[in-house]
N, CA, C and O atoms as a GROMACS GRO file, in nm:
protein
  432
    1UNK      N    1  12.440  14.265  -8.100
    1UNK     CA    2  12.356  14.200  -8.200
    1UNK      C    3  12.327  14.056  -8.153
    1UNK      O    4  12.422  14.001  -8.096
    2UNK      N    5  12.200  13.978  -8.170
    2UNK     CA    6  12.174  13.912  -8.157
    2UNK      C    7  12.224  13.780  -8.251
    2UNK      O    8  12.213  13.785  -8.373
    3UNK      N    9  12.270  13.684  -8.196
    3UNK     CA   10  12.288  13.578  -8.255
    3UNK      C   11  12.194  13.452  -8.247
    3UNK      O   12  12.169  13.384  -8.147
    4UNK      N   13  12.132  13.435  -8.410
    4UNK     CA   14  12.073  13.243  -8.356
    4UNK      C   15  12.110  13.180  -8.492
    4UNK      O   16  12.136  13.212  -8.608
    5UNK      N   17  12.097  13.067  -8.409
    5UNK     CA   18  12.117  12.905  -8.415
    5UNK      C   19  12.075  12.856  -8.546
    5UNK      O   20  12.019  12.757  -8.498
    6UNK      N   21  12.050  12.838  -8.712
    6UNK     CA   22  11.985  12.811  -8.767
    6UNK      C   23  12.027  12.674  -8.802
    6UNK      O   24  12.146  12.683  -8.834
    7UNK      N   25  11.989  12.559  -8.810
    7UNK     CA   26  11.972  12.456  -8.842
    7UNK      C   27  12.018  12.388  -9.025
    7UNK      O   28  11.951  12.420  -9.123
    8UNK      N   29  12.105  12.322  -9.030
    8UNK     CA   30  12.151  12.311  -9.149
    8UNK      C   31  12.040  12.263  -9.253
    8UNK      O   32  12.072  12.302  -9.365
    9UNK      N   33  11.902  12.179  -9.253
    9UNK     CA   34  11.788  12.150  -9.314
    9UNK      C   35  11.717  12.241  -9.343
    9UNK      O   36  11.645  12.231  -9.442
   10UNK      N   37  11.717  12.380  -9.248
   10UNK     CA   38  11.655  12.486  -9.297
   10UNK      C   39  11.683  12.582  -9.396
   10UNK      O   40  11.607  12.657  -9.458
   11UNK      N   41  11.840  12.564  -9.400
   11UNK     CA   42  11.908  12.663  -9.448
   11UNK      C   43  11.954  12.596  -9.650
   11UNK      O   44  11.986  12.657  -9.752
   12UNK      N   45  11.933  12.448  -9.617
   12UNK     CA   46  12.000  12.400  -9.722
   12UNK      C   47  11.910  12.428  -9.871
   12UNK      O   48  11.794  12.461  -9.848
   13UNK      N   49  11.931  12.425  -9.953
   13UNK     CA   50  11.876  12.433 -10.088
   13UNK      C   51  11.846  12.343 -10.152
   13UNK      O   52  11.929  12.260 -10.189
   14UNK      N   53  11.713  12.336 -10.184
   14UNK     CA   54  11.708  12.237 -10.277
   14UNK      C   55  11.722  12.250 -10.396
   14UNK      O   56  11.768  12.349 -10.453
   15UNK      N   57  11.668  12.107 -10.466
   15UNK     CA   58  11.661  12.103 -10.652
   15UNK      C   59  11.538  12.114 -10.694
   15UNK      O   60  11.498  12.093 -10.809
   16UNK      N   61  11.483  12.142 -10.611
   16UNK     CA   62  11.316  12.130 -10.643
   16UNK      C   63  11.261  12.231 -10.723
   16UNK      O   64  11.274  12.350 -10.692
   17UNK      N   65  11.191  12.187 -10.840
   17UNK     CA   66  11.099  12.310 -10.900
   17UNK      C   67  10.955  12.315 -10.843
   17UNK      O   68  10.875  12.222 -10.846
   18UNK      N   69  10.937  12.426 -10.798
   18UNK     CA   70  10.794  12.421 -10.753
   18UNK      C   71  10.780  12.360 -10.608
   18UNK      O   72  10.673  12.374 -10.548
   19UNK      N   73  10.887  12.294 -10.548
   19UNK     CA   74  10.862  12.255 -10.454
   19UNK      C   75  10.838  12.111 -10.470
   19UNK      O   76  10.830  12.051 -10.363
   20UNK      N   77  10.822  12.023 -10.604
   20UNK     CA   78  10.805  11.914 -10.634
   20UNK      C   79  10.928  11.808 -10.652
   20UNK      O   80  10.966  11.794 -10.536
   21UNK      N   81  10.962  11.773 -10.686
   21UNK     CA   82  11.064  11.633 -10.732
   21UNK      C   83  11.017  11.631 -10.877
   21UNK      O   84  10.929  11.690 -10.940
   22UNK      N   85  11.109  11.539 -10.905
   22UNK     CA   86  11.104  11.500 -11.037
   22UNK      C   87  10.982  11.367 -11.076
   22UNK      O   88  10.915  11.346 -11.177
   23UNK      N   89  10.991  11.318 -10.986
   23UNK     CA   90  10.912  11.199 -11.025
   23UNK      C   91  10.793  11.269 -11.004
   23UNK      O   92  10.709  11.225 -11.083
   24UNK      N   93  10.742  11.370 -10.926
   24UNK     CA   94  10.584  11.402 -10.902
   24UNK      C   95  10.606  11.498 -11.054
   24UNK      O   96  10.547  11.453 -11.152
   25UNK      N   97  10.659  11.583 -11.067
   25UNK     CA   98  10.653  11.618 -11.191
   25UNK      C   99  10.624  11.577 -11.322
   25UNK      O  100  10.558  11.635 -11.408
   26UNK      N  101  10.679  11.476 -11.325
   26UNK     CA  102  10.623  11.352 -11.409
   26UNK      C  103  10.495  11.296 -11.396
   26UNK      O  104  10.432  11.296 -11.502
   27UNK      N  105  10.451  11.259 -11.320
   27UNK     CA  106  10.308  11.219 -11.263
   27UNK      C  107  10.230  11.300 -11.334
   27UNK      O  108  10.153  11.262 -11.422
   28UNK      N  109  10.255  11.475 -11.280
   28UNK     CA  110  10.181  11.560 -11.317
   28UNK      C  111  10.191  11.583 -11.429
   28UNK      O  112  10.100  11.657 -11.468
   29UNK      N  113  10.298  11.541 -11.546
   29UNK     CA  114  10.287  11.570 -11.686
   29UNK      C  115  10.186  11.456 -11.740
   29UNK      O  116  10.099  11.495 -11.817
   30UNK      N  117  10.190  11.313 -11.706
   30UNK     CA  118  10.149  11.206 -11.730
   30UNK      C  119   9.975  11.236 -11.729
   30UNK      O  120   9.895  11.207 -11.819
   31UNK      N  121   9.947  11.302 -11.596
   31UNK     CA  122   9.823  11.330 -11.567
   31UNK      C  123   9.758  11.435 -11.613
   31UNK      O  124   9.653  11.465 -11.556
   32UNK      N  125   9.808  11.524 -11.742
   32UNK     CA  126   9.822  11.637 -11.832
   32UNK      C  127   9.783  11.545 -11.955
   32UNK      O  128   9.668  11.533 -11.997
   33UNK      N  129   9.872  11.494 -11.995
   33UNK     CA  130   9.879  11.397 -12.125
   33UNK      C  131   9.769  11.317 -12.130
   33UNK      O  132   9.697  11.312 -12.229
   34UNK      N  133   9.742  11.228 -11.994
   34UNK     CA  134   9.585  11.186 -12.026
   34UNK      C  135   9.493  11.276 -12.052
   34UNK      O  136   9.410  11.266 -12.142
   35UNK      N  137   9.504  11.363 -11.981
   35UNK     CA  138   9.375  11.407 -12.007
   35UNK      C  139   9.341  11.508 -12.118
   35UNK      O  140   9.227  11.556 -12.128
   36UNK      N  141   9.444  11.541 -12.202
   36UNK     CA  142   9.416  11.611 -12.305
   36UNK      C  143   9.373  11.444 -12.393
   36UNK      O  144   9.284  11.448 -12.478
   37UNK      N  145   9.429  11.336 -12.368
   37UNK     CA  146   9.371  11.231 -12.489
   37UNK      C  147   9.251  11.210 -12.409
   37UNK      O  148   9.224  11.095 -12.442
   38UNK      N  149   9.177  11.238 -12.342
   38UNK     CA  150   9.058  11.189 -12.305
   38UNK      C  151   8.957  11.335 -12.368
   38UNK      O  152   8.843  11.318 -12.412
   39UNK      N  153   9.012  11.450 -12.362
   39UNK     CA  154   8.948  11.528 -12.462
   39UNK      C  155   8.905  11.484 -12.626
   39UNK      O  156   8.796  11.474 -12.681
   40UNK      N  157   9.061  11.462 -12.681
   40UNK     CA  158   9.002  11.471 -12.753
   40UNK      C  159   8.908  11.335 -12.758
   40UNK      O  160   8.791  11.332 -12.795
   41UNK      N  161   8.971  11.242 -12.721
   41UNK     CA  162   8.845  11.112 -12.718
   41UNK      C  163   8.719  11.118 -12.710
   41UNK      O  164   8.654  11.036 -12.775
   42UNK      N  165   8.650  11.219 -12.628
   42UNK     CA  166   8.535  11.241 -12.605
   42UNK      C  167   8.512  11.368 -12.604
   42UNK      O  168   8.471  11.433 -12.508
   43UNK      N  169   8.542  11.414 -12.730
   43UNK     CA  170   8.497  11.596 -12.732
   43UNK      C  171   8.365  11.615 -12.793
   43UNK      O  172   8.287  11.711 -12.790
   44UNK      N  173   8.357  11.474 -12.862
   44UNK     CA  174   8.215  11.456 -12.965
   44UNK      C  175   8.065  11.402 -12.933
   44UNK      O  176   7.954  11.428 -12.980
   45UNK      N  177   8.127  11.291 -12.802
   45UNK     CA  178   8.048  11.209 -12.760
   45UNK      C  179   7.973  11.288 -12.631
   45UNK      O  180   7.853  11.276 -12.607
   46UNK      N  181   8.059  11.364 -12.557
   46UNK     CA  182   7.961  11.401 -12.406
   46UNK      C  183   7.982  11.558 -12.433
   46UNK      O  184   8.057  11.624 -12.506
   47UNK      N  185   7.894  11.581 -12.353
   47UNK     CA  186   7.872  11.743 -12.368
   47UNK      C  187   7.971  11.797 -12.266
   47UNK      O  188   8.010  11.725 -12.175
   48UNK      N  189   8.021  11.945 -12.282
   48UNK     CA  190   8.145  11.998 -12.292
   48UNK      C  191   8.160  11.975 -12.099
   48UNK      O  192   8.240  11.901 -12.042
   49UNK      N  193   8.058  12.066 -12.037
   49UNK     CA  194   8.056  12.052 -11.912
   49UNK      C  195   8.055  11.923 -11.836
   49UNK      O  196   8.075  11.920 -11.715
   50UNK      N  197   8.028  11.802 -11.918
   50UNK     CA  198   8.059  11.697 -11.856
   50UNK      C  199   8.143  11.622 -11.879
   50UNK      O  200   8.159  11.517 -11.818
   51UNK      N  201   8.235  11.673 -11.998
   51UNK     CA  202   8.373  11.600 -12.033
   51UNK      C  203   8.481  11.712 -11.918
   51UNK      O  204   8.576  11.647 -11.875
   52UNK      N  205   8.481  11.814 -11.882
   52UNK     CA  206   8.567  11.877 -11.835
   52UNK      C  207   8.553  11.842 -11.686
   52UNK      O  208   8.650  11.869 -11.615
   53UNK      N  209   8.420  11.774 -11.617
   53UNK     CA  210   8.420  11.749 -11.497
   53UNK      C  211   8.462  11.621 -11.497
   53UNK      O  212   8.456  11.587 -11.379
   54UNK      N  213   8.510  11.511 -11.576
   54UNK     CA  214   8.571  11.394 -11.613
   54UNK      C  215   8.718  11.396 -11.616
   54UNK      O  216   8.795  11.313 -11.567
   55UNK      N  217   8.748  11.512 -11.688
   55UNK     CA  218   8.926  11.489 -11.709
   55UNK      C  219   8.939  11.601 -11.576
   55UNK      O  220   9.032  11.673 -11.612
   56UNK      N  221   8.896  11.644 -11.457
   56UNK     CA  222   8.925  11.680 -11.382
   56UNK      C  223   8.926  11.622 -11.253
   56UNK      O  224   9.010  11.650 -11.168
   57UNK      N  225   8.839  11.546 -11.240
   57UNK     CA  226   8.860  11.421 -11.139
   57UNK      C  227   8.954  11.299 -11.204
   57UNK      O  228   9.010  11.225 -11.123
   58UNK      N  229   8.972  11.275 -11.342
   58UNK     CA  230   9.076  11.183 -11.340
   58UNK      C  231   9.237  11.255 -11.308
   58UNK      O  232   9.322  11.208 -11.233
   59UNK      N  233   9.246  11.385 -11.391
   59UNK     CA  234   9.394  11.449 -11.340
   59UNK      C  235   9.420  11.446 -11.184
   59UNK      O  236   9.531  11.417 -11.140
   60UNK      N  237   9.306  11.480 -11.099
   60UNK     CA  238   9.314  11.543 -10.963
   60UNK      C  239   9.360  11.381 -10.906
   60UNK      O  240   9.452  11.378 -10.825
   61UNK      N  241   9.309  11.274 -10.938
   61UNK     CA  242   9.295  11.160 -10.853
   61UNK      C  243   9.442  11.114 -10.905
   61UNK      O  244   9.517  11.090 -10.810
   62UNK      N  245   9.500  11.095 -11.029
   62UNK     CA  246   9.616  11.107 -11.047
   62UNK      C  247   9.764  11.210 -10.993
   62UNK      O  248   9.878  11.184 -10.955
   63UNK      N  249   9.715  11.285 -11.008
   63UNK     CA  250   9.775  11.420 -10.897
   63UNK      C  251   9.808  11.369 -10.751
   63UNK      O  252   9.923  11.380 -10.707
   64UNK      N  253   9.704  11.311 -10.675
   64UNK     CA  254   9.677  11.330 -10.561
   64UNK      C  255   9.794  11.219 -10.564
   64UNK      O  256   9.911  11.224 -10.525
   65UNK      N  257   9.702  11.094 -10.639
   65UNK     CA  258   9.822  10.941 -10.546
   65UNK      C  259   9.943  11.013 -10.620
   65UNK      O  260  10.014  10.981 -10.525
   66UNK      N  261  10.013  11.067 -10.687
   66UNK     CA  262  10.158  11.098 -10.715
   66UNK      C  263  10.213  11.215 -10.644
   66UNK      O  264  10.336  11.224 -10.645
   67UNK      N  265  10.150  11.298 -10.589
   67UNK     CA  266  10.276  11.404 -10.572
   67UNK      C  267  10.245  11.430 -10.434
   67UNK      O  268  10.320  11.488 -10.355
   68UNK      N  269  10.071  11.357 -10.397
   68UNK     CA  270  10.099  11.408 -10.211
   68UNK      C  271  10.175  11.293 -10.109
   68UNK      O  272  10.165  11.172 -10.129
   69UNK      N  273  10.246  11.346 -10.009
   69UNK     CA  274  10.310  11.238  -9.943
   69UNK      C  275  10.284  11.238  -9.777
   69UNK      O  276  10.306  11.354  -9.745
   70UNK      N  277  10.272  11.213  -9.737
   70UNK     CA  278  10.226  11.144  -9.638
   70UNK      C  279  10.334  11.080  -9.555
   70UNK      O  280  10.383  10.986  -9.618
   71UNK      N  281  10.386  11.095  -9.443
   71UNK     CA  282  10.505  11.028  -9.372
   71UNK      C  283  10.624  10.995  -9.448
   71UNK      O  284  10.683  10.909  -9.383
   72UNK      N  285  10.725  11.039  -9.619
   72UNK     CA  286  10.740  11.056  -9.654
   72UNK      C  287  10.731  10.904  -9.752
   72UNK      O  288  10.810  10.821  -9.796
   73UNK      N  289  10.602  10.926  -9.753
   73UNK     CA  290  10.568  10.793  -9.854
   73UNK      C  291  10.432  10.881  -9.945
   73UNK      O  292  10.363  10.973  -9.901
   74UNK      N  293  10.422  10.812 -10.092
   74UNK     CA  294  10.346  10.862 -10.161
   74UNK      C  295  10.188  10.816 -10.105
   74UNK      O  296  10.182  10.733 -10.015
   75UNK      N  297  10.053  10.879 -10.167
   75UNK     CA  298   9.959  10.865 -10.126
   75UNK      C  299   9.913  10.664 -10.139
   75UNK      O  300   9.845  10.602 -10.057
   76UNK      N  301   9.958  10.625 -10.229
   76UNK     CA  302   9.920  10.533 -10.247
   76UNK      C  303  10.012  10.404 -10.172
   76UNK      O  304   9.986  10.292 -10.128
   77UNK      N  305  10.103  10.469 -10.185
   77UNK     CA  306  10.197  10.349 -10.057
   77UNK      C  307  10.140  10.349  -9.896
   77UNK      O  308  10.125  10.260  -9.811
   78UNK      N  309  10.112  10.513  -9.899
   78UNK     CA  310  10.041  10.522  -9.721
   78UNK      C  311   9.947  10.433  -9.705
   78UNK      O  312   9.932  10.363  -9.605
   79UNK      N  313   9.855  10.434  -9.842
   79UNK     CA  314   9.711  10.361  -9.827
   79UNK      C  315   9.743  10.264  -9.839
   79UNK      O  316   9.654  10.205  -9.777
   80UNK      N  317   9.827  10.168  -9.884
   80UNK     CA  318   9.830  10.009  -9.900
   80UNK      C  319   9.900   9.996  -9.745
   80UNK      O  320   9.903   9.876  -9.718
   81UNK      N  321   9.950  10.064  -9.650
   81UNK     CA  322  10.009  10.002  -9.549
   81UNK      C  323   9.926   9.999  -9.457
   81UNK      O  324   9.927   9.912  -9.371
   82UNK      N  325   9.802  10.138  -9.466
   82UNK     CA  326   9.719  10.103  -9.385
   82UNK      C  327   9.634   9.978  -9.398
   82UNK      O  328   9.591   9.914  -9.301
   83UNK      N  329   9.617   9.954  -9.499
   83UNK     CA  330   9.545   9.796  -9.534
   83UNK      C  331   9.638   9.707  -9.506
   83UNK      O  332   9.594   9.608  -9.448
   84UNK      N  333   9.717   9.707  -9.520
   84UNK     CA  334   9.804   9.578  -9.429
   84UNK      C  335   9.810   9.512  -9.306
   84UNK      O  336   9.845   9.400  -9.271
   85UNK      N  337   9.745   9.662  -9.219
   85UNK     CA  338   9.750   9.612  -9.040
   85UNK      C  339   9.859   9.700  -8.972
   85UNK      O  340   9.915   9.801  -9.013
   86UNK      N  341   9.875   9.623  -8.844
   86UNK     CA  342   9.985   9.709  -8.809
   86UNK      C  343  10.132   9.676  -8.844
   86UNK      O  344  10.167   9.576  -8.906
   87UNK      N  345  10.194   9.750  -8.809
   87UNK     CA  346  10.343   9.769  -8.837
   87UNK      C  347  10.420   9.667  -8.738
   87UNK      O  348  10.458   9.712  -8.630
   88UNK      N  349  10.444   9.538  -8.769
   88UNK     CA  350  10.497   9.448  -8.678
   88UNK      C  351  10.660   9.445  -8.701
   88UNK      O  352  10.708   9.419  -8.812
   89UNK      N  353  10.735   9.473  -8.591
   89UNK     CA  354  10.877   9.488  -8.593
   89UNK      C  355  10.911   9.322  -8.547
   89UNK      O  356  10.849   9.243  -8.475
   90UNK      N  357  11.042   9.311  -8.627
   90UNK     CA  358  11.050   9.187  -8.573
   90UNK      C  359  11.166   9.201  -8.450
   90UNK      O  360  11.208   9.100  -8.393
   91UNK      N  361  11.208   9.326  -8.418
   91UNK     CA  362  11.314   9.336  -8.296
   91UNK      C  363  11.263   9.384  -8.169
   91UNK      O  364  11.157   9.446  -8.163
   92UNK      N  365  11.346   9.354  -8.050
   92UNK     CA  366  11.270   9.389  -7.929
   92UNK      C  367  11.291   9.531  -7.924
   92UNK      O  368  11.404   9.575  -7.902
   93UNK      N  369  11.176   9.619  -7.945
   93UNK     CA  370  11.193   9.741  -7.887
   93UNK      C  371  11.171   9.815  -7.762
   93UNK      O  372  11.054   9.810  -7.723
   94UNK      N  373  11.247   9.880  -7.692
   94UNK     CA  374  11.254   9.886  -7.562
   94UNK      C  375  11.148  10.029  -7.562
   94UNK      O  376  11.167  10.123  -7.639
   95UNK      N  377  11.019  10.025  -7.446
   95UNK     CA  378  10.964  10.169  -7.436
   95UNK      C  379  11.057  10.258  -7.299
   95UNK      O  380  11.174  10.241  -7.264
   96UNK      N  381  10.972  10.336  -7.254
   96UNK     CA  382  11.029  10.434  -7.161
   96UNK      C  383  11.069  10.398  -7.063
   96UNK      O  384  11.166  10.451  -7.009
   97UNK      N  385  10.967  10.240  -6.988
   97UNK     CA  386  11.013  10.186  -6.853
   97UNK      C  387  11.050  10.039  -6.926
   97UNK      O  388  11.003   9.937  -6.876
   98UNK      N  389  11.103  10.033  -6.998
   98UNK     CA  390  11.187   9.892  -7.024
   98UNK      C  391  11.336   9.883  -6.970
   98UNK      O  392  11.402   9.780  -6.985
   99UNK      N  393  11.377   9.978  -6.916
   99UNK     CA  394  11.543  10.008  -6.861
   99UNK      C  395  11.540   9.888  -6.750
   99UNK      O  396  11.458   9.810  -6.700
  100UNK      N  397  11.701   9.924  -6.740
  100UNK     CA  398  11.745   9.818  -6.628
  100UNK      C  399  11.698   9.838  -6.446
  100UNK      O  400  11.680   9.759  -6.353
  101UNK      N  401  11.693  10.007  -6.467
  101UNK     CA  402  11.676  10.011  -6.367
  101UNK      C  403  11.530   9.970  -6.322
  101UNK      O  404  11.516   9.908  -6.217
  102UNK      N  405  11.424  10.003  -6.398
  102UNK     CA  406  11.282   9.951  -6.365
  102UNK      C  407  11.273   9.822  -6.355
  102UNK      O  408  11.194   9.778  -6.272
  103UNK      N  409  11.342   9.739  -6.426
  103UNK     CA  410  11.340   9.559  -6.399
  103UNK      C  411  11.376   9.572  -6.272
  103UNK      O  412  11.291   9.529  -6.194
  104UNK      N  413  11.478   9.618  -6.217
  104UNK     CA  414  11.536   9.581  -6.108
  104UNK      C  415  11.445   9.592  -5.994
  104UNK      O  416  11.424   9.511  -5.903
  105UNK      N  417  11.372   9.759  -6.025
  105UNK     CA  418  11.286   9.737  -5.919
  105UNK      C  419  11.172   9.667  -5.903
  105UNK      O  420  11.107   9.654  -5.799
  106UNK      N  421  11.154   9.628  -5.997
  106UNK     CA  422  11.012   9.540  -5.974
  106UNK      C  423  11.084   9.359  -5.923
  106UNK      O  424  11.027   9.272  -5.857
  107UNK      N  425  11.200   9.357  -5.975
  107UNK     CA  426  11.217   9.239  -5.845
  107UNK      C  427  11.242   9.225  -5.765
  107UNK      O  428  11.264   9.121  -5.702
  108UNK      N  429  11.250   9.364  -5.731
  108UNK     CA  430  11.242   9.348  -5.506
  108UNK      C  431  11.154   9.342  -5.461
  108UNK      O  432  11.147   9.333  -5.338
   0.00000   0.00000   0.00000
């Protein structure tokens, strides 16, 4: 019989319902709750097909910055870092030919 290797991250269990966390869960209740008060807010004032294409781009855009993640940062943290610039470290980080031995040779 064959034996493999499985990896303890693959194998482990989560707490997740749905595959979500708790805090996106929340988001997504939050983004539920508006938008039933934006029904009824405007069930009178706009016509039906254009109140339902309203509380569906506000849930979805709420949805999106809360529960998608991105490098394991939420949508809206990804986007403020890209507006920041780049990612400036303040320590020396060494690349592939930063070793001792490549200094060495370049001062002979």
């Amino acid at each position: 019989m064959i034996k493999v290797k499985v990896t303890k991250n693959i194998i482990r269990k989560t707490k997740n319902t749905l595959g979500l966390s708790m805090k996106q869960i929340i988001i997504a209740l939050i983004a539920v709750f508006l938008g039933i008060i934006l029904y009824v807010s405007l069930r009178n004032t706009v016509s039906l097909s254009a109140l339902m294409w309203i509380i569906f781009i506000e849930m979805a855009s709420i949805i999106m910055f809360g529960v998608v993640n991105i490098q394991g940062q939420s949508l809206m943290q990804y986007i403020i870092k890209i507006f920041k610039g780049v990612d400036i470290r303040p320590y020396d980080s060494k690349g592939v030919f930063s070793n001792d031995v490549f200094s060495e040779k370049n001062k002979k």
